[in-house]
C-alpha positions in Angstrom: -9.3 34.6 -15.0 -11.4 32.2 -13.1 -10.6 31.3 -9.3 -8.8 28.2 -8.8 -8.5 25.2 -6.0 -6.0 22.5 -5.7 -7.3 19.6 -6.6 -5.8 15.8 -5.6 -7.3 13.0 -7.7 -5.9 9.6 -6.1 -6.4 5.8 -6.0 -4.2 3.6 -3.7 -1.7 2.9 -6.4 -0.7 6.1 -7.3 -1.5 10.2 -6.9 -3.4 10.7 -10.8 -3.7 14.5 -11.1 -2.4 17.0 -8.2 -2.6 20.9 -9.1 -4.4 23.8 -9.5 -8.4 23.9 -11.6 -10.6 26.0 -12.1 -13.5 23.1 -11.7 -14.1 19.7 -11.5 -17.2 17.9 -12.2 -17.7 13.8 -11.4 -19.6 11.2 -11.3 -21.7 10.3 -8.3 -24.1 7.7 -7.2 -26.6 10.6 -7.2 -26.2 11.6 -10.6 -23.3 14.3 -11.7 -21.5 16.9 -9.3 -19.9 19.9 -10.5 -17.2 22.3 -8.0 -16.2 25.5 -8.5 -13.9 27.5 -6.1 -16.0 28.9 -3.0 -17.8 25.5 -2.9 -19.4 24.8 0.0 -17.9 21.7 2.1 -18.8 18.3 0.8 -18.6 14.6 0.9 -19.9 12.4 -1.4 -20.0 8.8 -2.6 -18.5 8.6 -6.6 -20.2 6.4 -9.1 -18.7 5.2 -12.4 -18.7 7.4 -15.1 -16.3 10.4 -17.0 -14.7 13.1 -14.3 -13.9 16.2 -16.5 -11.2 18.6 -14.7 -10.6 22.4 -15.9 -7.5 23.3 -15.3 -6.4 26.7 -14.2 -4.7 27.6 -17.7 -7.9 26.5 -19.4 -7.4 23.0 -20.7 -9.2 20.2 -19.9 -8.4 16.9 -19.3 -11.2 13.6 -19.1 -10.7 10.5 -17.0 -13.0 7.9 -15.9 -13.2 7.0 -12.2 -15.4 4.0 -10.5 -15.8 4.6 -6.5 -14.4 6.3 -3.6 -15.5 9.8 -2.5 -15.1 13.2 -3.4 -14.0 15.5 -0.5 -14.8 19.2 -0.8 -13.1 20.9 1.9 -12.4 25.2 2.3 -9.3 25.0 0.2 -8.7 21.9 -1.5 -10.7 18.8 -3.1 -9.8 15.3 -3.3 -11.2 12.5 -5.2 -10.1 9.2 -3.6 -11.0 7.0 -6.3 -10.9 3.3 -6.0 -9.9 3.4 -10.2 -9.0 6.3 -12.0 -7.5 6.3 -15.7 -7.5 9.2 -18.4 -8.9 9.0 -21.3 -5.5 8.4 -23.3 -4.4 5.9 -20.8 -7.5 3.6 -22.2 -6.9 0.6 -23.8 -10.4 0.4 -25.8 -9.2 -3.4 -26.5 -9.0 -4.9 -23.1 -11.9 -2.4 -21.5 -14.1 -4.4 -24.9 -12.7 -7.7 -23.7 -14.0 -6.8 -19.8 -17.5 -5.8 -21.1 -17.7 -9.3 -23.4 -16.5 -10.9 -20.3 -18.9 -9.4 -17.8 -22.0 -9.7 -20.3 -21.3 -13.7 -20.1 -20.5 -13.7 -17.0 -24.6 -12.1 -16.5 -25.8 -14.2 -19.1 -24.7 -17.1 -17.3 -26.6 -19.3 -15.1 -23.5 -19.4 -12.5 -23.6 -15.6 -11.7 -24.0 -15.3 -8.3 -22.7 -11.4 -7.6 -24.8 -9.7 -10.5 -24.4 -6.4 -8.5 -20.2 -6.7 -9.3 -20.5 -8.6 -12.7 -23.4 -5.1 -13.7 -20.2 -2.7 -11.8 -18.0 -4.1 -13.9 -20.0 -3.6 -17.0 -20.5 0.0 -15.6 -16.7 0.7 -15.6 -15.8 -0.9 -18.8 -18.7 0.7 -20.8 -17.6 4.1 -19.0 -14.1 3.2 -20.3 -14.7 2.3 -23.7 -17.1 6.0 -24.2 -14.4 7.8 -22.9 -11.6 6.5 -25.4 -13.9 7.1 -28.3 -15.0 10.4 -27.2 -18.1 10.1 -25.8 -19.7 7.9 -29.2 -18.8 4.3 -27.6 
């Protein structure tokens, strides 16, 4: 059997996921990040993208998170996500709806925060691959 951590995945609203993996892997603004026990200590700023967690009886569960940090610490990890939503917790109709909204929002000449209109479009697209398993 493989070692296990505790792992806390929370956003303000709510505590998501709070237990015992094996590993965790998320997105960062650096590209992808996996943790196994024994990691060495760590702090790190998340991106947008799919956050796969193994937990300790095998399974594994997919959810996407958009900002925050991960925290790797001796004996526990957090991920303080400013979103986090698992992949059956995804409406695929209103995370479409956000990414129609945030391409006209780009495509028009009004647009004045393009870095949060493209975030947006980040999250939504991550959203929408997520809820069709990775094909969206």
């Amino acid at each position: 059997m493989a070692a296990t951590f505790q792992l806390d995945i929370v956003t303000p609203e709510k505590t998501v996921l709070s237990g015992e993996v094996s590993s965790v892997q998320v997105p960062s603004v650096e590209g992808s990040l996996g943790v196994l026990a024994g990691h060495a200590p760590l702090l790190a700023e998340l991106g947008v993208g799919e956050c796969v967690v193994r937990l300790a009886d095998g399974s594994t569960r997919q959810l996407v998170v958009a900002g925050g940090f991960l925290d790797v610490g001796k004996a526990k990890v957090s991920v303080l996500a400013s979103t986090a939503e698992f992949d059956d917790e995804i409406d695929v109709s209103r995370a479409e709806a956000a990414l129609v909204r945030a391409r006209e929002l780009m495509n028009s000449t009004e647009a004045t925060d393009r870095a949060e209109i493209m975030a947006s479009m980040r999250r939504a697209q991550a959203r929408i691959r997520l809820a069709k398993g990775g094909n969206g």
